[in-house]
C-alpha positions as CSV (number, residue, x, y, z in Angstrom):
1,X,-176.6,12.5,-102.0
2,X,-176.9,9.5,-99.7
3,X,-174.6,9.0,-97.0
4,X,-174.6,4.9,-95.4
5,X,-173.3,4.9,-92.1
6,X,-170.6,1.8,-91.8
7,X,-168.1,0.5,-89.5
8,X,-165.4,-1.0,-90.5
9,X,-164.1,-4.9,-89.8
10,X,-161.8,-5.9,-87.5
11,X,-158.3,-6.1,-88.2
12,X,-157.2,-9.7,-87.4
13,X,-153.1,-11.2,-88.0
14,X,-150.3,-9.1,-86.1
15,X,-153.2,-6.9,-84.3
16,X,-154.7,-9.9,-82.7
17,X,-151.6,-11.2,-81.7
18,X,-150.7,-7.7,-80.0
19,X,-154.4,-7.6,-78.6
20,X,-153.5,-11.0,-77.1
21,X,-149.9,-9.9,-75.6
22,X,-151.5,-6.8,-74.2
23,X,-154.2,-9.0,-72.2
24,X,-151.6,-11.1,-70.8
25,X,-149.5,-8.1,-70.0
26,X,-152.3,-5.3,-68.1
27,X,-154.1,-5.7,-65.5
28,X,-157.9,-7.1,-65.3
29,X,-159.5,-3.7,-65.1
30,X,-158.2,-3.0,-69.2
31,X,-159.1,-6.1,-70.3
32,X,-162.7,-4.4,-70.2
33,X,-161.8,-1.9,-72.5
34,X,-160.1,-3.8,-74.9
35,X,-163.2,-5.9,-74.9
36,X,-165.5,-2.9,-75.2
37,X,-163.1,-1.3,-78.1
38,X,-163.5,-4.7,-80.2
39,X,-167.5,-4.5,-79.8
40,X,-167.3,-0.8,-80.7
41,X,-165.5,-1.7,-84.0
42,X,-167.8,-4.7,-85.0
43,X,-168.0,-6.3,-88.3
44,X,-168.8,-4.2,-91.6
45,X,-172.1,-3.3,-91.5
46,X,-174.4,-0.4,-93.0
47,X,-177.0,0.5,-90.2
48,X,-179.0,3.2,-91.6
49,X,-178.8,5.2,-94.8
50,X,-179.9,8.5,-95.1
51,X,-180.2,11.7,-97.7
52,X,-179.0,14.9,-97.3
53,X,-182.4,16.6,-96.9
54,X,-183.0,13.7,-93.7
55,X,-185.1,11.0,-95.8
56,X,-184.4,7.9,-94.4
57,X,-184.4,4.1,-96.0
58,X,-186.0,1.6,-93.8
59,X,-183.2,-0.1,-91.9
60,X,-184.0,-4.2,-92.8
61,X,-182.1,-7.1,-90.6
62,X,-183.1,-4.7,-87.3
63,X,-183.9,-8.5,-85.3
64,X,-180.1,-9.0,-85.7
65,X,-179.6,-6.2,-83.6
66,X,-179.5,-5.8,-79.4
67,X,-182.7,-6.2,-78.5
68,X,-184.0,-3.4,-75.8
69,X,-187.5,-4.7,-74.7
70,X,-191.3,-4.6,-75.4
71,X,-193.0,-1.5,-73.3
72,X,-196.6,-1.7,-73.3
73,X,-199.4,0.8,-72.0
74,X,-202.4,-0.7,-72.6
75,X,-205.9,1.5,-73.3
76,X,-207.8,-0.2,-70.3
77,X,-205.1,0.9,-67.7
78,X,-204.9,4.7,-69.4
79,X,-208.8,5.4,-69.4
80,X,-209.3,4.4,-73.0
81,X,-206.5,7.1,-73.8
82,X,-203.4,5.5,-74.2
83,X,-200.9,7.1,-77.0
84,X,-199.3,3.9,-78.1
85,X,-201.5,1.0,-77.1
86,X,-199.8,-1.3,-78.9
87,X,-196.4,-3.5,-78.4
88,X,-193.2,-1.8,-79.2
89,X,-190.2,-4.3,-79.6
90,X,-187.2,-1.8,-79.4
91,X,-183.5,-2.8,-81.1
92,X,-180.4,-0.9,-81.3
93,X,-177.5,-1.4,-83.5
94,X,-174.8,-3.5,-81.7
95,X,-172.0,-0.6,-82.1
96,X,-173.8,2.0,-80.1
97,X,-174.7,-0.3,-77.6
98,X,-171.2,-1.4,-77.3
99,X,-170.2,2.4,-77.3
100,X,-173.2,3.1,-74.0
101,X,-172.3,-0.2,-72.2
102,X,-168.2,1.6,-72.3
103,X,-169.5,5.1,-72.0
104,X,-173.3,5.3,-70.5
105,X,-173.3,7.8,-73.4
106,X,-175.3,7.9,-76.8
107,X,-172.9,8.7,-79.6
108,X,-173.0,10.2,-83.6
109,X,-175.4,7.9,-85.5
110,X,-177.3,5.6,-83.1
111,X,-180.3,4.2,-84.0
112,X,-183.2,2.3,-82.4
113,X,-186.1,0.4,-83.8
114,X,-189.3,0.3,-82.5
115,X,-191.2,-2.6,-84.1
116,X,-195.5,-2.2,-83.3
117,X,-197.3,-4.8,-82.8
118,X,-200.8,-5.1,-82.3
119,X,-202.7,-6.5,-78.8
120,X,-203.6,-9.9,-80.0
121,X,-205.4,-11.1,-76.9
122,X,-205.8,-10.7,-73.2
123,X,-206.4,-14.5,-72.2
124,X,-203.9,-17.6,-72.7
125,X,-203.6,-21.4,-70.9
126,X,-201.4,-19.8,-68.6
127,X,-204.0,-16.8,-67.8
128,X,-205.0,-13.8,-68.0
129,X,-202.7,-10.7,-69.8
130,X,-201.6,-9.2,-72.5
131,X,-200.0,-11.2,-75.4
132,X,-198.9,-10.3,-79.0
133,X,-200.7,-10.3,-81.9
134,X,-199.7,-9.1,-85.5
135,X,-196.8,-6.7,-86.8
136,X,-198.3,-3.5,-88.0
137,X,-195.7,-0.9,-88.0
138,X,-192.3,0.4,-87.8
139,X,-190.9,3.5,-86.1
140,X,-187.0,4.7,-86.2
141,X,-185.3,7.0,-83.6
142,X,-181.6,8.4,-84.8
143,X,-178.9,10.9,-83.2
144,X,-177.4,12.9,-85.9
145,X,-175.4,16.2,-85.1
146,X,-174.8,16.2,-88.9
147,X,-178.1,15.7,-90.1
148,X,-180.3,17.4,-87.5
149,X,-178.0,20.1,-86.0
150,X,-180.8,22.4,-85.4
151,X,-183.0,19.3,-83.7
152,X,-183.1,18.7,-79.4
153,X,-180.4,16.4,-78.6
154,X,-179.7,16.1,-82.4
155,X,-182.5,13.2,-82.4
156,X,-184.8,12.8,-85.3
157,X,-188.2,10.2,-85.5
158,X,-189.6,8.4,-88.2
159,X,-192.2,6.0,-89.2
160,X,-192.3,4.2,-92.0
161,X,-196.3,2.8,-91.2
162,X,-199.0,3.0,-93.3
163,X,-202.3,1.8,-91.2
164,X,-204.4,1.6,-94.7
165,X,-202.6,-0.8,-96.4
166,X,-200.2,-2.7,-94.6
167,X,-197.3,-2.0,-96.8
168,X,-194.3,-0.5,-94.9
169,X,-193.3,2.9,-96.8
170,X,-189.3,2.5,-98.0
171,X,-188.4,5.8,-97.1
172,X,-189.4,8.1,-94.4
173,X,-188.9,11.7,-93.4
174,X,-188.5,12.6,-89.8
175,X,-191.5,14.1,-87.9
176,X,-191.7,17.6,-87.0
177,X,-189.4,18.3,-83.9
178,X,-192.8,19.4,-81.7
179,X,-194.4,15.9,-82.4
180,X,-191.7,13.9,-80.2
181,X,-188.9,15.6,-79.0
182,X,-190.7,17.1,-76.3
183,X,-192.2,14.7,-74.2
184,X,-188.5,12.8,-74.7
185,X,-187.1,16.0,-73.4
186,X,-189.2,16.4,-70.6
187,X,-189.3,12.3,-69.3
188,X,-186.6,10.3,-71.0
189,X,-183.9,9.5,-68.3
190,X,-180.8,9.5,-71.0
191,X,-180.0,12.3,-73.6
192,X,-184.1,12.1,-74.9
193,X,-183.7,8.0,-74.3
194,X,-186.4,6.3,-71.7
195,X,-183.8,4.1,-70.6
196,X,-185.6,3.9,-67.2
197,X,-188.3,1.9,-68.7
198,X,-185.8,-0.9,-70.6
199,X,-183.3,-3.2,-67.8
200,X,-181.5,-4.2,-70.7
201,X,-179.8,-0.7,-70.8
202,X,-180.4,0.2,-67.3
203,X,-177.9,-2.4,-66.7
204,X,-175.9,-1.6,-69.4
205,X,-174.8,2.0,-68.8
206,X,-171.5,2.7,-68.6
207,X,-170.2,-1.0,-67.4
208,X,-167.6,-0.7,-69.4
209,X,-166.2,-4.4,-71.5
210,X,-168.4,-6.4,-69.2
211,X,-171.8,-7.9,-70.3
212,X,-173.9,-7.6,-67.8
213,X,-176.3,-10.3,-69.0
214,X,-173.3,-12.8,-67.3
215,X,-173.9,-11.4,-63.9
216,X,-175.9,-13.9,-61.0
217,X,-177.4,-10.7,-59.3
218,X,-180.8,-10.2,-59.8
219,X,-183.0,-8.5,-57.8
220,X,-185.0,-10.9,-55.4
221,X,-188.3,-11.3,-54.5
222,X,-190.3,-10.8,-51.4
223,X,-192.3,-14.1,-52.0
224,X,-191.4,-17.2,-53.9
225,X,-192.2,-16.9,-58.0
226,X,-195.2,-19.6,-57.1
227,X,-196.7,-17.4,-54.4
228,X,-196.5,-13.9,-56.2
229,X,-200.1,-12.6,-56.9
230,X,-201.3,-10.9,-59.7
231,X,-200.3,-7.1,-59.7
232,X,-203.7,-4.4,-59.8
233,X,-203.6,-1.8,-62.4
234,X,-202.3,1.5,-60.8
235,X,-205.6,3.5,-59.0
236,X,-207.0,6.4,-60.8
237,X,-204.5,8.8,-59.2
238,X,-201.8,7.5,-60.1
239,X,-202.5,8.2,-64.0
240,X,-201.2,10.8,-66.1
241,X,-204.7,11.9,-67.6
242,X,-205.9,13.0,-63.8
243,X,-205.6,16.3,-62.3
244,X,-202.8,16.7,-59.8
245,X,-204.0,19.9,-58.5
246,X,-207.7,21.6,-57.9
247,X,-209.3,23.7,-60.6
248,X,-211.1,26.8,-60.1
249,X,-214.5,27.9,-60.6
250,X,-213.7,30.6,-63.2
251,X,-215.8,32.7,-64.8
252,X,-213.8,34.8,-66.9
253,X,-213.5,32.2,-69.5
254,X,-216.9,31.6,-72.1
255,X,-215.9,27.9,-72.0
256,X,-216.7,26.1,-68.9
257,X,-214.7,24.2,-67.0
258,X,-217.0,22.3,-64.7
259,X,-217.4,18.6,-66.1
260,X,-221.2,18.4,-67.8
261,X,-221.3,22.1,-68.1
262,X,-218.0,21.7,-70.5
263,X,-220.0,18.7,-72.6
264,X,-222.8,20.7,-72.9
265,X,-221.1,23.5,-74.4
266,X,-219.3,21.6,-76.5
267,X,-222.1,19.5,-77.7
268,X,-223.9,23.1,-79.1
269,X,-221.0,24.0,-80.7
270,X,-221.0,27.8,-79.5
271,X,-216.8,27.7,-80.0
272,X,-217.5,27.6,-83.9
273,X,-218.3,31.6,-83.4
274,X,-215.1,32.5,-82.4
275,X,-213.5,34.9,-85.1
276,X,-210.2,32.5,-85.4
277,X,-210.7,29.3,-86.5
278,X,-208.8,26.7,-88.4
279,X,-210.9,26.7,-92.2
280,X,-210.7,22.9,-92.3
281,X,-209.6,19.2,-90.7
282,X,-205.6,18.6,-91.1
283,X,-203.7,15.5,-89.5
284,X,-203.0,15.8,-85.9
285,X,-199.6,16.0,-85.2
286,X,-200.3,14.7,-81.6
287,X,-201.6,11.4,-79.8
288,X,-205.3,13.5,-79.7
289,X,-207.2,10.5,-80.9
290,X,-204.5,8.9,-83.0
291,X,-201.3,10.6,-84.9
292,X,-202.6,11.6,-88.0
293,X,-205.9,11.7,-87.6
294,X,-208.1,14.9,-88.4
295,X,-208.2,17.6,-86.0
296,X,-209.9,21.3,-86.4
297,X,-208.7,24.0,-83.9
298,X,-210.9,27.1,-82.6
299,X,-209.5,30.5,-80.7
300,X,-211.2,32.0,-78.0
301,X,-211.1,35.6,-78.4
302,X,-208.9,35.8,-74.9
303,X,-206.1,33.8,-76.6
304,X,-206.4,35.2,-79.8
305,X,-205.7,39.1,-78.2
306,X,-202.9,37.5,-76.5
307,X,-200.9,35.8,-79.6
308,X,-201.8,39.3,-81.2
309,X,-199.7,41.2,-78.9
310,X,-197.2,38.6,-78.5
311,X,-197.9,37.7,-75.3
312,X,-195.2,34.9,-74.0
313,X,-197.7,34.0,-70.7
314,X,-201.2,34.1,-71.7
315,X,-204.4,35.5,-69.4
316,X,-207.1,34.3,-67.2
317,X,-209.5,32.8,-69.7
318,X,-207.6,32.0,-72.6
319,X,-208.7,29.1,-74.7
320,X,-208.3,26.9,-77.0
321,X,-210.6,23.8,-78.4
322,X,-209.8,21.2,-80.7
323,X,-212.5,19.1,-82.5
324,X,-211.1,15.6,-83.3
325,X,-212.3,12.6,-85.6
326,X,-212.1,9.6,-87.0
327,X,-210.2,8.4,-90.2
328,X,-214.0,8.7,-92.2
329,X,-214.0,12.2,-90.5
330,X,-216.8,11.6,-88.3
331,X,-216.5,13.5,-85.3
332,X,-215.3,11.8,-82.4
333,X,-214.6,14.1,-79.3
334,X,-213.0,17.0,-78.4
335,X,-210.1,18.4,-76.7
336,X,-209.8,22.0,-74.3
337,X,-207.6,23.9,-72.6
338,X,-208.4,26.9,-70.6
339,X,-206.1,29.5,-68.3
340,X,-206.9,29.0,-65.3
341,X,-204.5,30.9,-63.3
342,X,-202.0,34.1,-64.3
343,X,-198.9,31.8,-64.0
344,X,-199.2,28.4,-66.3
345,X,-197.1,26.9,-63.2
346,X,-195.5,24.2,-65.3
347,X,-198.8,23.3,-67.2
348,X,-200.9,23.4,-63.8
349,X,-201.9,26.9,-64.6
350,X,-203.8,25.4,-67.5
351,X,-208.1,23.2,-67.5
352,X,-207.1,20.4,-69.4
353,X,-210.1,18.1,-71.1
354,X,-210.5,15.3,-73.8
355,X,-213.3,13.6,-73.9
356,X,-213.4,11.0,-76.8
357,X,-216.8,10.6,-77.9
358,X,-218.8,13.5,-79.0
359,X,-222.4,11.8,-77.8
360,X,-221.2,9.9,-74.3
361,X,-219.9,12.6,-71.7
362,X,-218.5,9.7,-69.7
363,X,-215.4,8.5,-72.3
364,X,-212.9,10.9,-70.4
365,X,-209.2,10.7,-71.4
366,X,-208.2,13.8,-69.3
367,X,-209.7,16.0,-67.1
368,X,-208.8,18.9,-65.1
369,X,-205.9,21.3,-63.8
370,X,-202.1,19.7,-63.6
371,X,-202.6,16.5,-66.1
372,X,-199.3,15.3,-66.4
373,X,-199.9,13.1,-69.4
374,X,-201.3,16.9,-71.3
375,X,-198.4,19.3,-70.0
376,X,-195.1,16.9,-70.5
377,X,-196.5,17.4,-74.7
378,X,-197.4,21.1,-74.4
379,X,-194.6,22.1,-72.2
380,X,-192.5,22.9,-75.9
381,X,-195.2,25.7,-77.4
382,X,-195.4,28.8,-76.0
383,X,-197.3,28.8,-72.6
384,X,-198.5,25.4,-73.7
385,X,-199.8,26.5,-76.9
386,X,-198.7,24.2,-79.8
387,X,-201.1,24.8,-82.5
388,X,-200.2,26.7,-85.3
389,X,-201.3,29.8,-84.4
390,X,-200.3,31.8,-88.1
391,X,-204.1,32.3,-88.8
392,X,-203.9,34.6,-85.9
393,X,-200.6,36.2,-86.3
C-alpha cells in the first residue's frame, strides 16, 4: 500500500471574506498567524509518496520548493578526508517550512532534499573558490512517526544515487538507522536538523507569519565589502580528524599506536592472524573511504573476549582494524581504533587512525586520541564499536 502525503487547497468565497473581517478586526500581532495558517494549508500538492515497508518514490519538482542553502566541505580543507565533498543544495517542502517559521518545530511528514553536485572548479574571472560543476546525486531526509516509529527522532535517509551510471534509482529504501542518525543526533542544532549551518532557517525559526527574508537587518561588517580579504582555511587544530587530547604510549595493545610504527604494522598485515575476522569485503555503511565502498573488518583478540562476555565498556587494548578499498577493490588504506584508557571518555578513551593510502604513510585523514570527526559516528555502537560484531557473538 502506498500512502501520498497531500495538503489540501485553500478554501476561497465566504472564508476569505471572514479571513479579511478578522484582519481588520484583531490586532497586528494575529495577523501573523493568520498569515502563517494560510502558508501551512498551501495549495494541493503530493510531496512525497511512500510504501508501507518505507520505500520511497523520488520526490520530482523539489526546485519548486524553499530553498535551504548549499553547505560545502571541501577535501583540501578536511585533510583529503572529507565525508561529502561535494555541493549539497538543500530544499524543503513549503508546508513544513511554513509550519517551523510559526512553530520553530519540525512536524509529521517533512521532507528535505539534498541535491549533490560535483566541484566543478576552483578558479573563475572573479577568482579563486569553489564553484559548481555537474548534478550527480540526490539524497532525501523525512520525519515519519508513522513510518519510522522505532527510528531517532522518527527521521529516515535515502539516496536515490547511483555513481556507475548516472541514472537516478525511482525508489529508495532508507539507510540503516547507525549510518546517519547518529552524527545528526549528536551535532544537528534542531530535532536531528543542522539548522545552525543554513541562515535561511536560522532566521526562520519560530517567527511566526512573518517572512523574514523582508527584514533590513543584516549583520554588518567590520570592513567595507571592497576591503574584506580572503578568509584562510581553519589551522590544523581546528579540524575534526585531529586529536583533542594526548595519546598514550601503550603497550598492552599488539597494534601500535605510535604514527610509523602503526603503518608499518599495518603494511605486514599481522591483524589478518587474528581468530575473528570478517570472511570477505561488504559495502561500508560509513564515510571510511566513500559510502558503499568495500570494507573488511579484523578483531583483536582483546575486543573479541570482551563482546564475548558482553562487556558494555571495553579494556585497555581492545582493537579493531578495518581494511578499506576502492570500487575495483584494490586496497586503499586502512582504518584503527584502539582502547586506550579504561573509560572511552566520550570517544577520547579510544586511538583513532585512517590513513588512506596503503603505500604513502603520509595521506592521514585522522590521527590520534579525541578525533571529533571519528567519535560523533561511533558514539551510537556500543563503547564506539559499530561493526557487526555477530561473527563474534
Amino acid at each position: 500500500m502506498k500512502i501520498s502525503h497531500k495538503y489540501n487547497k485553500i478554501m476561497m468565497g465566504a472564508v476569505a471574506c471572514l479571513a479579511i473581517f478578522a484582519v481588520g478586526c484583531q490586532p497586528a500581532s494575529n495577523t501573523s498567524h493568520v498569515a502563517a495558517d494560510k502558508a501551512s494549508h498551501a495549495a494541493q500538492q503530493s510531496f512525497f509518496t511512500i510504501s508501507d515497508d518505507g520505500t520511497l518514490e523520488r520526490p520530482v519538482d523539489y526546485r519548486t520548493w524553499v530553498y535551504v542553502g548549499t553547505p560545502l566541505t571541501p577535501n583540501d580543507m578536511n585533510n583529503g578526508k572529507a565525508a561529502f565533498q561535494e555541493f549539497h543544495n538543500v530544499y524543503i517542502d513549503p508546508v513544513s517550512y511554513a509550519y517551523y517559521k510559526k512553530t520553530g518545530t519540525w512536524q509529521e511528514n517533512t521532507i528535505l532534499i539534498k541535491e549533490l553536485v560535483s566541484v566543478g572548479g576552483k578558479a573563475a574571472v572573479s577568482g579563486n573558490g569553489y564553484f559548481m560543476g555537474d548534478f550527480i546525486g540526490l539524497e532525501a531526509t523525512i520525519k515519519s512517526a508513522k513510518h519510522f516509529p522505532n527510528e531517532p527522532g522518527n527521521w529516515a535517509y535515502y539516496s536515490f544515487t547511483n555513481h556507475d551510471t548516472g541514472i537516478l534509482t525511482a525508489n529508495a529504501k532508507p539507510f540503516a538507522s547507525e549510518s546517519c542518525n547518529s552524527c545528526h543526533e549528536g551535532s544537528a542544532q534542531d530535532d536531528f536538523v543542522f539548522t545552525q549551518h543554513y541562515p535561511v532557517l536560522s532566521a526562520a525559526k519560530g517567527v511566526g507569519g512573518a517572512n523574514p527574508e523582508n527584514s533590513a537587518r543584516r549583520t554588518a561588517l567590520k570592513k567595507p565589502p571592497s576591503a574584506v580579504t580572503a578568509v584562510e582555511p581553519k589551522a590544523d587544530e581546528d579540524s575534526p580528524w585531529v586529536a583533542t587530547v594526548p595519546t598514550p604510549q601503550l603497550s598492552t595493545s599488539d597494534v601500535p599506536v605510535q604514527l610509523d610504527a602503526l603503518f608499518d604494522y599495518l603494511s605486514s598485515r599481522k591483524y589478518r592472524d587474528f581468530k575473528y575476522q570478517e570472511a570477505e569485503n561488504h559495502p561500508s555503511a560509513g564515510p571510511h573511504t566513500k559510502l558503499g565502498l568495500p570494507v573488511r573488518v579484523f578483531y583483536n583478540d582483546v575486543i573479541s573476549s570482551s563482546i564475548k562476555a558482553g562487556n558494555k565498556e571495553h579494556p585497555k587494548g581492545a582493537a579493531i582494524v578495518k581494511e578499506m578499498f576502492d570500487k575495483d577493490n584494490n586496497p586503499s588504506g586502512w582504518a584503527v581504533m584502539v582502547k586506550t584508557h579504561d573509560k572511552s571518555d566520550g570517544g577520547k578513551g579510544w586511538f583513532w587512525y585512517e590513513v588512506t593510502s596503503n603505500t604513502d604513510s603520509t595521506a592521514l585523514a585522522a590521527f590520534g586520541n579525541g578525533v571529533r570527526g571519528c567519535q560523533s559516528c561511533h558514539t551510537v555502537g556500543l563503547d564506539m564499536v559499530r561493526s557487526n560484531t555477530d561473527i563474534i557473538r
